[in-house]
ChimeraX commands (.cxc) that place a marker at each C-alpha (Angstrom):
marker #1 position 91.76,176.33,110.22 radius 0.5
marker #1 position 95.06,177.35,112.39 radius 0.5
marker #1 position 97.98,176.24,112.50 radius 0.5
marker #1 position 97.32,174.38,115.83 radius 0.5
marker #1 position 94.22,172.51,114.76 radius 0.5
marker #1 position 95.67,171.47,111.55 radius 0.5
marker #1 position 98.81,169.83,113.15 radius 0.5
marker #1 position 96.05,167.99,115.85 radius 0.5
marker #1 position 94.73,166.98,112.60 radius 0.5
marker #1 position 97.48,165.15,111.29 radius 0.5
marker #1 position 98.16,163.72,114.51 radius 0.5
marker #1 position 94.84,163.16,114.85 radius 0.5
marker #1 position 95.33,161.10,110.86 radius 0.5
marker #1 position 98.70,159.15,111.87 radius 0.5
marker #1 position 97.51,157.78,114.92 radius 0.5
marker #1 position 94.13,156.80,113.29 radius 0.5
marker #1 position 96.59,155.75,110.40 radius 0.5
marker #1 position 98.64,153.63,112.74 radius 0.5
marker #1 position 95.40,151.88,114.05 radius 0.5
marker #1 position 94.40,150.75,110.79 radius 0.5
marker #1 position 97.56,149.37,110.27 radius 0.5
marker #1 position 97.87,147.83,113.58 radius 0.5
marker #1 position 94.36,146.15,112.75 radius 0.5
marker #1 position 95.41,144.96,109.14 radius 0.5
marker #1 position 98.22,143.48,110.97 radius 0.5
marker #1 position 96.09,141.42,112.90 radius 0.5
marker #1 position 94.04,140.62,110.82 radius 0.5
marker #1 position 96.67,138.96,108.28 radius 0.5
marker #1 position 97.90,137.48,110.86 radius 0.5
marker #1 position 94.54,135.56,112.00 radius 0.5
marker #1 position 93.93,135.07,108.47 radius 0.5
marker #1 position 97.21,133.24,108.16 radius 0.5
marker #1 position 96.41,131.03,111.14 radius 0.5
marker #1 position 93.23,130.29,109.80 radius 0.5
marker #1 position 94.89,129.56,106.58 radius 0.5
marker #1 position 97.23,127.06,108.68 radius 0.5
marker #1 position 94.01,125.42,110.18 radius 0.5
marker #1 position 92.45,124.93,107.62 radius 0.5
marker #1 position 95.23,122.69,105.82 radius 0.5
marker #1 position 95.56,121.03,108.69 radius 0.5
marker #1 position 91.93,120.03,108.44 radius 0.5
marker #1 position 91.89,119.29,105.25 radius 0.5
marker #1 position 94.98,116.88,105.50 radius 0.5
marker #1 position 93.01,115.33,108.78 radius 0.5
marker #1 position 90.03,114.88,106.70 radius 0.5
marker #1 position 92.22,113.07,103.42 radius 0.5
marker #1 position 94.25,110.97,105.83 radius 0.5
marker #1 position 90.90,110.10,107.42 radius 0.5
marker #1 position 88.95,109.38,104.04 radius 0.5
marker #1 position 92.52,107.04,103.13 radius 0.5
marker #1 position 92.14,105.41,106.91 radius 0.5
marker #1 position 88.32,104.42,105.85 radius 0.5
marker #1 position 89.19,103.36,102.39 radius 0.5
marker #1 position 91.77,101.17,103.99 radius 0.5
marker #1 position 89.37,99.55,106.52 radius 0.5
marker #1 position 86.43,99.01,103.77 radius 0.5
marker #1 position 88.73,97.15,101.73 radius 0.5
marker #1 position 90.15,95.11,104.58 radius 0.5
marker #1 position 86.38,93.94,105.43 radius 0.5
marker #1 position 85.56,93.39,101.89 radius 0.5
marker #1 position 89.01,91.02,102.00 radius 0.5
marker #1 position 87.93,89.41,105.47 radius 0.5
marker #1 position 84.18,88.24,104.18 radius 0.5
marker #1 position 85.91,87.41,100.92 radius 0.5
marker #1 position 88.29,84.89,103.07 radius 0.5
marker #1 position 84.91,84.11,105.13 radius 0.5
marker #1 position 83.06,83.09,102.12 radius 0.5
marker #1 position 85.68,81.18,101.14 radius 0.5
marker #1 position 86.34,78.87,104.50 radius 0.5
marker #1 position 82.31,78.93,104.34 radius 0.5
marker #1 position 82.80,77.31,100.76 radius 0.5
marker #1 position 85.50,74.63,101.59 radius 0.5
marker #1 position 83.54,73.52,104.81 radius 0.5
marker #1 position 80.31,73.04,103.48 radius 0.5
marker #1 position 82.06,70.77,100.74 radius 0.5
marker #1 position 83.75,69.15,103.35 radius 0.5
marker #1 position 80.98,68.31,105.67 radius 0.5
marker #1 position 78.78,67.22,101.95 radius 0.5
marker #1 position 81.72,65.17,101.29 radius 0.5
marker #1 position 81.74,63.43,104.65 radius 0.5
marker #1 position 77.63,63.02,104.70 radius 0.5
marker #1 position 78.13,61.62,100.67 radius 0.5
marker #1 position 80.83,59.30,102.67 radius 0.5
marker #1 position 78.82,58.50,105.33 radius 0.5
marker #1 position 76.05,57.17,103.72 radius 0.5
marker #1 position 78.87,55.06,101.61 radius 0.5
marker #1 position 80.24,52.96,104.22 radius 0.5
marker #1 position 82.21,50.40,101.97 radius 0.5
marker #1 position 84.61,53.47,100.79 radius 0.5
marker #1 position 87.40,54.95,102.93 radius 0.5
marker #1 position 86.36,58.48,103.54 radius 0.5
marker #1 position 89.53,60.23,101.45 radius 0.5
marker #1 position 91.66,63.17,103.26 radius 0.5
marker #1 position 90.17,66.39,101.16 radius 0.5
marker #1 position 92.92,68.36,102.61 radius 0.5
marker #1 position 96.46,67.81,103.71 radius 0.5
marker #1 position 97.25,68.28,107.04 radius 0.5
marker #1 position 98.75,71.53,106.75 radius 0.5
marker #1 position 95.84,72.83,105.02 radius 0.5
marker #1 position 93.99,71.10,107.74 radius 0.5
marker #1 position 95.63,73.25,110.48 radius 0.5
marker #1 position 95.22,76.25,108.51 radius 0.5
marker #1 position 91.51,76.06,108.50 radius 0.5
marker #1 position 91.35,75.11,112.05 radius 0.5
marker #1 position 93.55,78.47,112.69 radius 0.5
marker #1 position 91.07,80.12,110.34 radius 0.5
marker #1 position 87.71,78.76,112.34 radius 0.5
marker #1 position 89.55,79.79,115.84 radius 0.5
marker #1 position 90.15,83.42,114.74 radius 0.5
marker #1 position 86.67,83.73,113.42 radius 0.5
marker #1 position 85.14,82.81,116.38 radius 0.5
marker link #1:1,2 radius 0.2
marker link #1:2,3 radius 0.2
marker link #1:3,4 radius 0.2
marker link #1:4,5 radius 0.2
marker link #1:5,6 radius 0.2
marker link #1:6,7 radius 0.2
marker link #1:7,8 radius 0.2
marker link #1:8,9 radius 0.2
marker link #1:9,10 radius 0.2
marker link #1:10,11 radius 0.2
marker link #1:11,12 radius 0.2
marker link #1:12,13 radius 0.2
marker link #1:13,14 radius 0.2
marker link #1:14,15 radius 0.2
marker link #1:15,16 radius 0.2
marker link #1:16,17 radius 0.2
marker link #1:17,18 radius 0.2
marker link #1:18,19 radius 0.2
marker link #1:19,20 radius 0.2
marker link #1:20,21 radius 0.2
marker link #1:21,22 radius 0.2
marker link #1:22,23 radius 0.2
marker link #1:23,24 radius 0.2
marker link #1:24,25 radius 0.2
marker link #1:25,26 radius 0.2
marker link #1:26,27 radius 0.2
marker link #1:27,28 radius 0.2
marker link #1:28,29 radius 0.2
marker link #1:29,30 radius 0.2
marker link #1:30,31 radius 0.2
marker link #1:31,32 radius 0.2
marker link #1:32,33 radius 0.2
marker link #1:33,34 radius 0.2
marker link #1:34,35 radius 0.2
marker link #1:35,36 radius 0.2
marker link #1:36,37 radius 0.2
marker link #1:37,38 radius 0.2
marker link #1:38,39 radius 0.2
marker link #1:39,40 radius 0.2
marker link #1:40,41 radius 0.2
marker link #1:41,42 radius 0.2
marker link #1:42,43 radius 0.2
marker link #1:43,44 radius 0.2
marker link #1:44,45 radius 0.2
marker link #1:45,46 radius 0.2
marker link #1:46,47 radius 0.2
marker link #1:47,48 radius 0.2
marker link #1:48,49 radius 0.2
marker link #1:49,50 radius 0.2
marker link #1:50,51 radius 0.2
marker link #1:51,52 radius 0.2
marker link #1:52,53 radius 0.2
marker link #1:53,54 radius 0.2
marker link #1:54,55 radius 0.2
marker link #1:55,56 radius 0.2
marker link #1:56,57 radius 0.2
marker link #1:57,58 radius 0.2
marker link #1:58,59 radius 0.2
marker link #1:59,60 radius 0.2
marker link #1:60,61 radius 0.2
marker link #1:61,62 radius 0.2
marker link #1:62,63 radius 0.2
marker link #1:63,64 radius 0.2
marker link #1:64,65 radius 0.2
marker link #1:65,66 radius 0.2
marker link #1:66,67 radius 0.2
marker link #1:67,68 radius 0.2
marker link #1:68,69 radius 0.2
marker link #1:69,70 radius 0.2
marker link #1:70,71 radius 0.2
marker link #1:71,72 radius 0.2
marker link #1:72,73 radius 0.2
marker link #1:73,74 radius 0.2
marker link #1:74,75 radius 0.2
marker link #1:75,76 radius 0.2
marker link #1:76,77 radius 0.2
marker link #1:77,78 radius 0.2
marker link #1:78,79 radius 0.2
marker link #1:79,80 radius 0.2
marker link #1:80,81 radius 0.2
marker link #1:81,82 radius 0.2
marker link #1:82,83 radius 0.2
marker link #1:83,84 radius 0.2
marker link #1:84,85 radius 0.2
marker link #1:85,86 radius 0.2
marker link #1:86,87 radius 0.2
marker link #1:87,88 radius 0.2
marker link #1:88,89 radius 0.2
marker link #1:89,90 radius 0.2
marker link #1:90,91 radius 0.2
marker link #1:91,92 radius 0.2
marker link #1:92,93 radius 0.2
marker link #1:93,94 radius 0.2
marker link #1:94,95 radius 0.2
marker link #1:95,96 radius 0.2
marker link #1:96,97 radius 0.2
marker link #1:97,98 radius 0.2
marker link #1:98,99 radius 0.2
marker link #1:99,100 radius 0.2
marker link #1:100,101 radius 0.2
marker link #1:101,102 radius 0.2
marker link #1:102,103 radius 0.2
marker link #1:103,104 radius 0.2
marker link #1:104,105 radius 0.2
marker link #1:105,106 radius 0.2
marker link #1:106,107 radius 0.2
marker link #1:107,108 radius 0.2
marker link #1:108,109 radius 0.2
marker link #1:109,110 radius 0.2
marker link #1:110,111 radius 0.2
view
């Protein structure tokens, strides 16, 4: 080998060279990005897991509340029937008014 072709060779070598480092380059650098995405999915998918959590415990709360206001107004409506078929007794006020309204607040927001 000559001179000549040896010195195209090792142009030849540093410009192939350069490529692969141009390429490596790029490639870290879409590997970093994908990096990036990925957190950001991951952080999506925990502050969507959290959001879900949230909302199953809220429902489990709301038929908790709904079982309850079921409760108190079936004993209300025995206690009136038991009263009804009493008629010499005053039917007696189970509830204060302000419970009274709260219930009725209850019933409208359930409905």
């Amino acid at each position: 080998m000559d001179m000549t072709e040896r010195r195209q060779a090792e142009e030849q070598l540093e410009r192939y060279r350069e490529q692969l480092e141009q390429g490596t380059a790029e490639l870290a650098s879409a590997n970093e990005k994908l990096q990036q995405q990925i957190t950001e999915h991951y952080q999506a998918q925990e502050s969507l897991r959290q959001q879900m959590n949230e909302m199953f415990a809220a429902n489990e709360q709301l038929k908790r509340q709904i079982d309850t206001y079921k409760d108190s107004e079936d004993k209300l409506l025995e206690n009136v029937i038991t009263e009804a078929e009493t008629p010499t007794k005053e039917i007696p006020l189970l509830f204060n008014p302000q419970e009274l309204k709260a219930l009725s607040e209850l019933a409208k927001g359930m409905r």
